[in-house]
N, C-alpha and C positions, 0 to 999 in steps of 0.2 A: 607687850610692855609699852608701856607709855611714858615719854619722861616730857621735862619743859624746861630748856635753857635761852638765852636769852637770843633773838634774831638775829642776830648781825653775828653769832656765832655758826648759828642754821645754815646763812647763807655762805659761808665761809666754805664749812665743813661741804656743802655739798655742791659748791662748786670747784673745792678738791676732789672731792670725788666724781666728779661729770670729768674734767679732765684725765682722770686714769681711766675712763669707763669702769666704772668699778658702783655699786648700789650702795647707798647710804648705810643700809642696813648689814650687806658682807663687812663693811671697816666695823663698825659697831662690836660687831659677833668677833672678829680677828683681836678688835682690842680686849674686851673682858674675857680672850680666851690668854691674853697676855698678859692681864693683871692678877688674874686666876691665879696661873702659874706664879708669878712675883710674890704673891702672898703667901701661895704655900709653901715658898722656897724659903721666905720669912720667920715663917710660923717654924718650919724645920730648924731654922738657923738659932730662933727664941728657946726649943724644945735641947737644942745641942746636945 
């Protein structure tokens, strides 16, 4: 996957991440595995 957001966010994000030792790409994958969830927690809550 490839995506493009603006620099100054890039380097942000990834010197939060240098600081926890932790790869760009594990926070990535952690968060759309949290949004995932969020949305289908959503979608359940629309289907009620």
């Amino acid at each position: 996957m490839h995506i493009s957001f603006p620099e100054d966010l890039k380097k942000q994000f990834h010197a939060a991440c240098a600081l926890r030792g932790l790869k760009m790409s594990q926070v990535v994958v952690e968060l759309i595995k949290q949004w995932l969830a969020s949305e289908a927690q959503s979608v359940g809550e629309l289907k009620g």
